[in-house]
C-alpha positions as CSV (number, residue, x, y, z in Angstrom):
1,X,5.0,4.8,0.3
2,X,2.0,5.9,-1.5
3,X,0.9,4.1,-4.7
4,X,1.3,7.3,-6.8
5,X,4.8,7.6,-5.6
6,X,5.6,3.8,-6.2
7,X,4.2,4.2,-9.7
8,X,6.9,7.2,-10.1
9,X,9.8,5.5,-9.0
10,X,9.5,1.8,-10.0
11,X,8.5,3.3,-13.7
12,X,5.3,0.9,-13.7
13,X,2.8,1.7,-16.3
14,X,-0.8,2.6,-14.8
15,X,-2.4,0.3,-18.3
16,X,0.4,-2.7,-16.9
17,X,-1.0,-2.8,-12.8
18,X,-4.5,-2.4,-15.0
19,X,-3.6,-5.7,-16.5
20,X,-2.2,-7.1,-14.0
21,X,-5.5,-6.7,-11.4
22,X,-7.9,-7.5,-15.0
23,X,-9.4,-4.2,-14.0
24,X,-9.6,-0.5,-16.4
25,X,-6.7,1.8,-16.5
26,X,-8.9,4.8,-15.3
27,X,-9.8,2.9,-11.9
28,X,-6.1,2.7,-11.4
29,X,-5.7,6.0,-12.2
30,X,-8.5,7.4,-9.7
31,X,-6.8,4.8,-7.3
32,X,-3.7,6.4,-7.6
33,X,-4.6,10.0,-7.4
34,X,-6.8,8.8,-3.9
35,X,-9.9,9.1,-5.9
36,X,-11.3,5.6,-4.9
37,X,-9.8,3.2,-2.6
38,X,-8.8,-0.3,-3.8
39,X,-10.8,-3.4,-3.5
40,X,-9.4,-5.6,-0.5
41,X,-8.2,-8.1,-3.3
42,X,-6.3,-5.2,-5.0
43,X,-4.9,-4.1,-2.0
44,X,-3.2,-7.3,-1.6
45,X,-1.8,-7.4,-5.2
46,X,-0.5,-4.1,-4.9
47,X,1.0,-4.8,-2.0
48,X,2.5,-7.9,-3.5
49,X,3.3,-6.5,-6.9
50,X,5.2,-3.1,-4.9
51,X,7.3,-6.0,-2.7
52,X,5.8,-4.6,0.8
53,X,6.4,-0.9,-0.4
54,X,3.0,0.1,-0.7
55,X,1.1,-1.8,2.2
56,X,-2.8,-1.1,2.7
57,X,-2.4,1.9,5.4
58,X,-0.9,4.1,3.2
59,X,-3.8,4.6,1.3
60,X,-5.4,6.5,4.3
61,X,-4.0,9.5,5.8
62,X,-3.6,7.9,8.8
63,X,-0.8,9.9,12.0
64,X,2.3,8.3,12.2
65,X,2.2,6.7,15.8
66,X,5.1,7.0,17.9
67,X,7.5,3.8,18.5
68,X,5.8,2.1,21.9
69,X,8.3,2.0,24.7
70,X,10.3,-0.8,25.4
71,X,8.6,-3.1,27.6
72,X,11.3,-3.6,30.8
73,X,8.7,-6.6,32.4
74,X,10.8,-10.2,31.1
75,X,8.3,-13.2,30.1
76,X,9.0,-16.4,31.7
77,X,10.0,-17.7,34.9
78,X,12.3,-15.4,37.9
């Protein structure tokens, strides 16, 4: 989920994550229009502050990558 999005629905005030990360309201605002990417410790906390729903990759416009196949090999002994 985008931080933009997460912002939207969890009804989170831009000035409150602002607080929270002791950072400006206008860097989380150009953070969450893709402006400016977050620091790595502000990745973390919005990571932690969304409950996993925001992790760092969806800050980048990355593909989605197809499920890898199922692996038939077994691990341990015959």
């Amino acid at each position: 989920m985008k931080f933009s999005e997460w912002l939207k629905q969890s009804g989170v005030k831009q000035r409150k994550v602002a607080t929270l990360l002791n950072t400006g309201k206008s860097r989380i605002s150009r953070i969450a229009n893709g402006k400016i990417l977050p620091r790595r410790d502000e990745f973390v906390s919005i990571y932690v502050m969304s409950n996993g729903l925001v992790p760092p990759n969806d800050f980048f416009d990355l593909p989605t990558m197809p499920p890898e196949p199922n692996n038939s090999h077994s691990s341990g002994a015959a």
